[in-house]
C-alpha positions in Angstrom: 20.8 36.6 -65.8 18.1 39.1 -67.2 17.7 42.5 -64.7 15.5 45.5 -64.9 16.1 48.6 -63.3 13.1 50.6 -62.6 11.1 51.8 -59.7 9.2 49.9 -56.9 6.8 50.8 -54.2 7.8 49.5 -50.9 5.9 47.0 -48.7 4.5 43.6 -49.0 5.3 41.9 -52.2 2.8 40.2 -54.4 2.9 36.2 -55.1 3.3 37.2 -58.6 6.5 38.4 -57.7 5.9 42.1 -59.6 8.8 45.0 -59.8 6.0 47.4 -58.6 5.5 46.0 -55.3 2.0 46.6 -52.9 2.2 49.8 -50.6 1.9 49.4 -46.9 -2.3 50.4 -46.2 -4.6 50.8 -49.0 -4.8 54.2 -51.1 -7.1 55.9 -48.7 -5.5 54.7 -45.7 -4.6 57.9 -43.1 -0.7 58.6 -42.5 0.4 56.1 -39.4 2.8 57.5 -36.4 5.5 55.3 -35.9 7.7 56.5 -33.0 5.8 59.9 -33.3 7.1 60.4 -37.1 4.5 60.7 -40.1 4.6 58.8 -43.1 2.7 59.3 -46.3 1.2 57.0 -48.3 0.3 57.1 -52.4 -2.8 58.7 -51.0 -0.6 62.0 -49.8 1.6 63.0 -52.4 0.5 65.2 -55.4 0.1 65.1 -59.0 4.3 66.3 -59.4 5.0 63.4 -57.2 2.7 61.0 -58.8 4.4 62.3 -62.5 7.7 61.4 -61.0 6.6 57.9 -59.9 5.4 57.0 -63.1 8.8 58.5 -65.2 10.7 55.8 -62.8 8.2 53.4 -63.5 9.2 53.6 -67.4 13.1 53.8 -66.6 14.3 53.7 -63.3 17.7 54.9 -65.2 16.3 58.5 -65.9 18.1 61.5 -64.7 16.5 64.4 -62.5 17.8 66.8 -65.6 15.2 65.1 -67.9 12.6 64.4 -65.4 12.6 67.8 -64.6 12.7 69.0 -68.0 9.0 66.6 -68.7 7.2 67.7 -65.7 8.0 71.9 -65.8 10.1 71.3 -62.6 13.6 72.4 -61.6 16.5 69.5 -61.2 17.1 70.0 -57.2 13.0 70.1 -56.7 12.7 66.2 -58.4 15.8 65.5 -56.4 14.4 67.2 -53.2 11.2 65.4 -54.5 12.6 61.7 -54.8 14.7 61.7 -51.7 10.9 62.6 -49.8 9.6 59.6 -52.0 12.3 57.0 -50.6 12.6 58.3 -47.0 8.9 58.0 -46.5 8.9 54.2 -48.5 7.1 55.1 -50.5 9.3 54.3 -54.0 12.7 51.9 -53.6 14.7 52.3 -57.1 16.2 48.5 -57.4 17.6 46.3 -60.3 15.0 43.6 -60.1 15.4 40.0 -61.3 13.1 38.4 -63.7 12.5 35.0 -62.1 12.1 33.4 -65.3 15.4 33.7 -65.9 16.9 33.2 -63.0 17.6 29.4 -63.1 15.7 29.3 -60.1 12.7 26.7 -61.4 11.0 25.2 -58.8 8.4 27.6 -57.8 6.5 26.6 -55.0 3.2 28.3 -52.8 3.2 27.0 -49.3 0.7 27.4 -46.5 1.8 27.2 -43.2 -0.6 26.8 -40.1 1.2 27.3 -36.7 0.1 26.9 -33.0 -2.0 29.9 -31.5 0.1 33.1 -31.2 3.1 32.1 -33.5 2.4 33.2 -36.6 4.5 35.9 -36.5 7.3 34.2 -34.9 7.5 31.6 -37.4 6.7 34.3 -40.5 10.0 36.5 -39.0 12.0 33.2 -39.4 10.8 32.6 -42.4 11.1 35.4 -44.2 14.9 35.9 -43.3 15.5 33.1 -46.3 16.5 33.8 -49.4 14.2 31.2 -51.5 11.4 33.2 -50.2 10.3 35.7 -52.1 7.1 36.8 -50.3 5.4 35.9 -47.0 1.8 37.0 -45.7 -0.3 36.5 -42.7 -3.6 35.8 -44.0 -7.1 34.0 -43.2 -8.5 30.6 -44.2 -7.0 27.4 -43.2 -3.6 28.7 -43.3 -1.8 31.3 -41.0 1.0 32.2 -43.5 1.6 32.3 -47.2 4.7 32.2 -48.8 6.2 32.1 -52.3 9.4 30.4 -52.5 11.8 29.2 -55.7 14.7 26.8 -56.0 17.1 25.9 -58.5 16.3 22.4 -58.2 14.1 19.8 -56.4 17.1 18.3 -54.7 17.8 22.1 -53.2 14.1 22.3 -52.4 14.0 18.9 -50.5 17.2 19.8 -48.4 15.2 23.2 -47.7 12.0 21.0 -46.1 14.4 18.3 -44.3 16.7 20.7 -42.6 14.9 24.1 -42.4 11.0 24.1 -42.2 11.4 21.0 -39.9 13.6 23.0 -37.8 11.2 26.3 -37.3 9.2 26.2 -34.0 5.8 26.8 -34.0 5.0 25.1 -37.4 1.9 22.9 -37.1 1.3 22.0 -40.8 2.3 22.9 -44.3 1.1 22.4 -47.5 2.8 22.7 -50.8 2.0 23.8 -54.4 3.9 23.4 -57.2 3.6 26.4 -59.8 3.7 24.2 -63.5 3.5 27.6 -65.4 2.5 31.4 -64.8 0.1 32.8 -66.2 1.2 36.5 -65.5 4.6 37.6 -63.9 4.2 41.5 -64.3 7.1 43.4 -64.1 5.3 46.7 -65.5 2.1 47.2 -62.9 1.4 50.9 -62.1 -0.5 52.4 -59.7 -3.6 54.1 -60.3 -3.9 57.4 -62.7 -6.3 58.9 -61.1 -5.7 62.7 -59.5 -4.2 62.7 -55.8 -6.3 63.1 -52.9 -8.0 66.8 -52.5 
């Protein structure tokens, strides 16, 4: 089973299932309070910070010695620098699997429309499955969105008699089957352009 290890942005993942994930708020979103604690977004940290993202990006292996050695930085400042980065969310360092080579063949898109008001009931159960590798709330004639794979059609049959059925709240779904993608990117990077003044 193929792995990567690099460096991912937190947040909601893409259908497209990509190592560098979407960040919660868009780029020039303001810092949110959560229980009266700020949090930065890509749109807070500086150019050092945004130099340090992208030497992740490239190996997720590399040491704070050489990092800091590429930037002009001392080693405990990139330390000091990517603990801020992962307490805030806004990098997770992971080994990643490439679906492709996973085994896991059946990848399916489903929409999901549920009864008023339980959208987010039903997405919370959803999500907690393995087989699904990223869930949305979103507009149109479905409520959610969610990418899911399977090994096999028989495992993705049991999955629709004895789980979906069983969620609450489920009105309708709709299934996709994905025949072949297009673009799986493992390697997206966010944007080069100089941190907010």
């Amino acid at each position: 089973m193929s792995t990567s290890s690099k460096v991912r942005t937190s947040g909601v993942p893409t259908a497209a299932r990509g190592l560098v994930q979407g960040i919660p708020g868009s780029p020039g979103e303001l810092r949110t309070q959560t229980k009266g604690i700020s949090h930065r977004t890509l749109a807070d940290i500086d150019e050092q910070d945004r130099s340090i993202i992208r030497l992740l990006q490239e190996d997720g292996r590399v040491s704070n010695a050489s990092i800091a050695r590429t930037i002009g930085a001392s080693e405990p400042t990139v330390r000091k620098r990517i603990e801020r980065l992962v307490n805030d969310q806004i990098i997770k360092v992971t080994a990643v699997i490439n679906p492709a080579n996973s085994g896991y063949n059946v990848d399916i898109l489903m929409g999901i429309r549920t009864k008023p008001g339980q959208s987010l009931t039903v997405g919370a159960q959803l999500g907690k499955f393995e087989q699904v590798l990223y869930l949305g709330y979103t507009t149109g004639r479905f409520d959610i969105i969610a990418n899911m794979l399977f090994e096999s059609d028989d495992q993705l049959f049991e999955f629709f008699s004895n789980t979906i059925s069983k969620i609450s709240g489920i009105v309708t779904t709709e299934s996709f089957t994905v025949m072949r993608a297009e673009r799986v990117d493992f390697d997206w990077k966010f944007s080069t352009g100089s941190s907010r003044k």
